[in-house]
C-alpha positions as CSV (number, residue, x, y, z in Angstrom):
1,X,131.1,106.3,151.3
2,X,129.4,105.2,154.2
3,X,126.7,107.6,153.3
4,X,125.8,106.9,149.9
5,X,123.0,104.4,150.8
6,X,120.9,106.5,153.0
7,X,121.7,109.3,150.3
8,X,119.9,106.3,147.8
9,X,117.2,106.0,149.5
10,X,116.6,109.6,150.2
11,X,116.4,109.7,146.3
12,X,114.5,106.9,146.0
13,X,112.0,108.0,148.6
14,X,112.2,111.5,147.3
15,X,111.3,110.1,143.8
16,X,108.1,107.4,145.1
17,X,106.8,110.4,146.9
18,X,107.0,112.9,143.3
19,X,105.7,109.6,141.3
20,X,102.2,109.0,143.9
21,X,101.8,112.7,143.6
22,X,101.7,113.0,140.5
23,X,99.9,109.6,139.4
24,X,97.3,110.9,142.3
25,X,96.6,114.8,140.5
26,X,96.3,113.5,137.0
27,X,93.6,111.0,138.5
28,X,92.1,113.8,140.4
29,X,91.7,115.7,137.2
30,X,90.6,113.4,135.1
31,X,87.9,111.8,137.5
32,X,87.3,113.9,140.1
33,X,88.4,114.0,143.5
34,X,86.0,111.8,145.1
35,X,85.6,109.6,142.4
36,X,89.6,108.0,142.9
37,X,90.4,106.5,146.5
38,X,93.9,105.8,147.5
39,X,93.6,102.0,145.9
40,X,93.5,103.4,142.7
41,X,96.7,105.8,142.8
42,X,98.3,102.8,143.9
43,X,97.4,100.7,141.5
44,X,97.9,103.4,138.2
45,X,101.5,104.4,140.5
46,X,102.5,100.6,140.8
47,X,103.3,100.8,144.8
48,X,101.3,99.6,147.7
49,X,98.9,101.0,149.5
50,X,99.9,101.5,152.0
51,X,103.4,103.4,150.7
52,X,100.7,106.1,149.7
53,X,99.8,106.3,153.3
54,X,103.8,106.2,154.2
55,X,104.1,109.5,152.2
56,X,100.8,111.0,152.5
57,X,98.4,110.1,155.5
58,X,95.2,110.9,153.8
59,X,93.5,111.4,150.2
60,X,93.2,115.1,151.1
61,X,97.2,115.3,151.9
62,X,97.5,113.9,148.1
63,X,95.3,116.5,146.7
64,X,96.8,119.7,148.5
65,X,100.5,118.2,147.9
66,X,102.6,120.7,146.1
67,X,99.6,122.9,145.6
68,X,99.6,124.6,149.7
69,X,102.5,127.6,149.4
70,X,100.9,129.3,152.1
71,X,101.3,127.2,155.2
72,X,105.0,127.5,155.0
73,X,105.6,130.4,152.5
74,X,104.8,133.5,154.8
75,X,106.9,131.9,157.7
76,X,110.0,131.0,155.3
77,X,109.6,134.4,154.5
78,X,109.9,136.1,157.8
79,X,113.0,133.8,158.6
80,X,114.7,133.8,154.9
81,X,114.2,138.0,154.7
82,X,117.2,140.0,154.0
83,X,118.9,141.9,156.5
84,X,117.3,145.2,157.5
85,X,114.0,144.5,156.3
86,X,110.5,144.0,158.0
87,X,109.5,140.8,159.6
88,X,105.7,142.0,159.8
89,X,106.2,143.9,156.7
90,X,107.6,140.7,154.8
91,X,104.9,138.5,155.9
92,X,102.1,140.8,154.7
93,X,103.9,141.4,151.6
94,X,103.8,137.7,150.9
95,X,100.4,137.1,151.6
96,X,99.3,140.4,149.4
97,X,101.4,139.3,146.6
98,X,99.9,135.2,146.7
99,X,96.6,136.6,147.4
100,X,96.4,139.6,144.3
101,X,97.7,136.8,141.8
102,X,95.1,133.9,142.4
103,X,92.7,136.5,140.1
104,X,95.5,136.2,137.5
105,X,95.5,132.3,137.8
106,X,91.7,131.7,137.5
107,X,91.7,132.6,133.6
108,X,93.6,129.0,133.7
109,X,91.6,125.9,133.2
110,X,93.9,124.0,135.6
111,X,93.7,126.3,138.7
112,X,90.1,127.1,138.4
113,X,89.5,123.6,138.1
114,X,91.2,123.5,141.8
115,X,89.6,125.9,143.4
116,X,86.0,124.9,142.5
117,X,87.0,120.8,143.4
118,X,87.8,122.6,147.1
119,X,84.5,124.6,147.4
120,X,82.8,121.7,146.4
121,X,84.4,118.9,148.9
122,X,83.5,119.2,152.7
123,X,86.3,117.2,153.7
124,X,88.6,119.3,151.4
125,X,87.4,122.1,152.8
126,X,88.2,120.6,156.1
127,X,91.5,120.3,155.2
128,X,92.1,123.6,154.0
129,X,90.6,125.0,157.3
130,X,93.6,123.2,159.0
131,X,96.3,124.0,156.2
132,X,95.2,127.7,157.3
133,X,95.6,126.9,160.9
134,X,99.3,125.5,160.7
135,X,100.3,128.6,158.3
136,X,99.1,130.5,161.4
137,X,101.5,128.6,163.8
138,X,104.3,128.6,162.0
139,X,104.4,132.4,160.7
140,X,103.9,133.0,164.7
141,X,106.2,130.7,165.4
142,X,108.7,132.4,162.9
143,X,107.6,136.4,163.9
144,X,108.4,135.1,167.7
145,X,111.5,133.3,166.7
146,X,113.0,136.6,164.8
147,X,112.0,139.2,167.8
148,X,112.9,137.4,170.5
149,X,116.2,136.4,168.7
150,X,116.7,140.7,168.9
151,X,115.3,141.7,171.9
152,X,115.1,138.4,174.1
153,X,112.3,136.7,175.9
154,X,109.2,139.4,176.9
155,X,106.2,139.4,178.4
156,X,103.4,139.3,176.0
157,X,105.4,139.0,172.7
158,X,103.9,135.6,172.3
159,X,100.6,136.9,172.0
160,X,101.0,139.5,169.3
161,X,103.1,137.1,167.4
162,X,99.8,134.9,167.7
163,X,98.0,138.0,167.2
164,X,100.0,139.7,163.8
165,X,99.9,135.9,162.2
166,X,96.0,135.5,162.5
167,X,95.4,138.7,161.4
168,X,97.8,138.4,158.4
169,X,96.4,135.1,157.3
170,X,93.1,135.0,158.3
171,X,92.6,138.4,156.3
172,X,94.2,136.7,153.3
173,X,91.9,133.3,153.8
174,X,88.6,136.2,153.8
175,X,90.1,137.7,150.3
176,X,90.4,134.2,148.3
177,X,87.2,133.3,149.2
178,X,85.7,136.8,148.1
179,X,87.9,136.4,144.7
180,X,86.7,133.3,144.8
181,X,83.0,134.2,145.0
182,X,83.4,137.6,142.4
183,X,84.9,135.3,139.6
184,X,83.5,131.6,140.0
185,X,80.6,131.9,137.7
186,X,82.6,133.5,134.8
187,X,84.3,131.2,132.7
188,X,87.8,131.1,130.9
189,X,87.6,132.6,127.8
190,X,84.7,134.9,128.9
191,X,85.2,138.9,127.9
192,X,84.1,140.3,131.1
193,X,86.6,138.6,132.6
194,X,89.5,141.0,132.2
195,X,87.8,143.5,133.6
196,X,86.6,141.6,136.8
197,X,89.8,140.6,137.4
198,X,91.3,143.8,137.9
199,X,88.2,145.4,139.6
200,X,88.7,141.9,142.2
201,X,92.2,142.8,142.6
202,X,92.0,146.6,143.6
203,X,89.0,145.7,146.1
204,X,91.6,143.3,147.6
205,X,94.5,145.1,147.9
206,X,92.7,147.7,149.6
207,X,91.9,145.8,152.1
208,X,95.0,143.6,152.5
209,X,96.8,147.5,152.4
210,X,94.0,148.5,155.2
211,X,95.1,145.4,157.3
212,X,99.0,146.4,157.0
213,X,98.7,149.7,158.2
214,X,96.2,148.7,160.8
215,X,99.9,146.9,162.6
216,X,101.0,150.3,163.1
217,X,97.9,151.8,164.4
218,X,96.8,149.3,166.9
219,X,101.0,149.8,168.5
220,X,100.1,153.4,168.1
221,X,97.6,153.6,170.9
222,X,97.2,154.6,174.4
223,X,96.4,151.5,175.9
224,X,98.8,149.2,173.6
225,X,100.8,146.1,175.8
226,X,104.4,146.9,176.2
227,X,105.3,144.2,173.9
228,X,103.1,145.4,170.9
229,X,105.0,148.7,171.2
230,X,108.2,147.1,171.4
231,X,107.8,145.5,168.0
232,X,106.3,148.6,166.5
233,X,109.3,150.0,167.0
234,X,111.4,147.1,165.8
235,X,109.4,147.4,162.6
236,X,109.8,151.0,161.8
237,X,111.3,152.3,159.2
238,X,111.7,148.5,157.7
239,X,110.8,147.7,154.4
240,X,109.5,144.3,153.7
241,X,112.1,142.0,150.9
242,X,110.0,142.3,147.9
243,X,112.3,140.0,146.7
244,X,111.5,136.9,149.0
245,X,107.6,137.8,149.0
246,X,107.1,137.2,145.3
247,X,108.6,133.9,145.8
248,X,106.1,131.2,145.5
249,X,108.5,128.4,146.8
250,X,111.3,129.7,149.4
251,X,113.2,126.6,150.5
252,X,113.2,123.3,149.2
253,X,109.6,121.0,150.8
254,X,111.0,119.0,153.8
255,X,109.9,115.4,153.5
């Protein structure tokens, strides 16, 4: 009993936070992003000013709320996997799949209208550069977590957990924005769409499948650190879970 009002105003918090997010998008859409400032979601979401800021400490956080899978998604992945499979292999899976279906999503008004408010906002861009960065830490984070939790604390595992994540995320960063630039000047509805689409997708998954294999290579040589070899070997023969990597939102957004 004792419990139920903190569980309240979880739920109540929970709720304010869905309610300014939402009030904030439709604005977004509707006006434009730099047309509406945080006064105005507050006004249109009936709260205070400054209980935007409680839940969201910038305009930017508001836009990108809800809409970011990738700065937690390839990490929950890793750590949510099923038993037996691929921690490396899991992580590029996600990223491949979340990658080879933003194509998909562009022949809807909604999402292309996203994407071309970002590429058109310095400070959203900004912002992205930064989501990007903490997707990196935290898939590190995650691939560090998982081998050290099997083979304990080694010299130089930090590093190609650094290493594994950048690559990973940085390649899948370099194929948006080539997606991106094949399939911004054709609209929805447009009947060479189709057929961009899929020629965007197979250049892509080339070289997110180039950038996969290249893991195994790089443990593969000569000179390769102790450590990379060691998770080589902890990764062969895995599979990635398919399951988890199609899975846009893994666990439940922690607020």
């Amino acid at each position: 009993m004792g419990d139920e009002p903190a569980d309240r105003r979880a739920r109540k918090k929970a709720r304010t936070h869905d309610e300014v997010r939402a009030v904030a998008q439709r604005l977004f859409a509707e006006r434009g992003f730099d047309a509406v400032t945080v006064a105005d979601v507050a006004e249109v979401a009936d709260v205070a000013v400054q209980t935007v800021f409680n839940h969201f400490p910038t305009k930017e956080d508001l836009y990108f709320a809800g809409r970011s899978p990738w700065v937690d998604g390839p990490a929950h992945a890793v750590a949510d996997r099923a038993p037996g499979t691929g921690a490396v292999g899991t992580a590029h899976a996600w990223v491949a799949h979340h990658v080879l279906a933003v194509p998909l999503l562009l022949r809807r008004p909604a999402h292309r209208n996203f994407l071309s408010t970002v590429q058109a906002s310095p400070a959203l861009m900004v912002q992205l550069r930064e989501l990007t960065r903490r997707s990196e830490e935290r898939l590190a984070a995650a691939l560090l977590a998982d081998w050290t939790a099997t083979v304990g604390r080694v010299d130089g595992l930090r590093l190609v957990a650094r290493l594994t994540s950048g690559l990973l995320i940085t390649t899948g960063r370099i194929a948006l924005v080539d997606l991106w630039a094949d399939l911004a000047d054709l609209p929805v509805g447009d009947p060479r769409l189709p057929a961009a689409v899929g020629d965007a997708r197979r250049r892509s998954r080339t070289a997110l499948d180039a950038v996969g294999g290249g893991f195994r290579l790089l443990a593969d040589r000569d000179d390769a650190s102790a450590a990379f070899r060691l998770v080589a070997e902890l990764e062969r023969g895995r599979q990635p879970d398919a399951r988890l990597a199609r899975r846009t939102v893994i666990r439940p957004p922690v607020r």
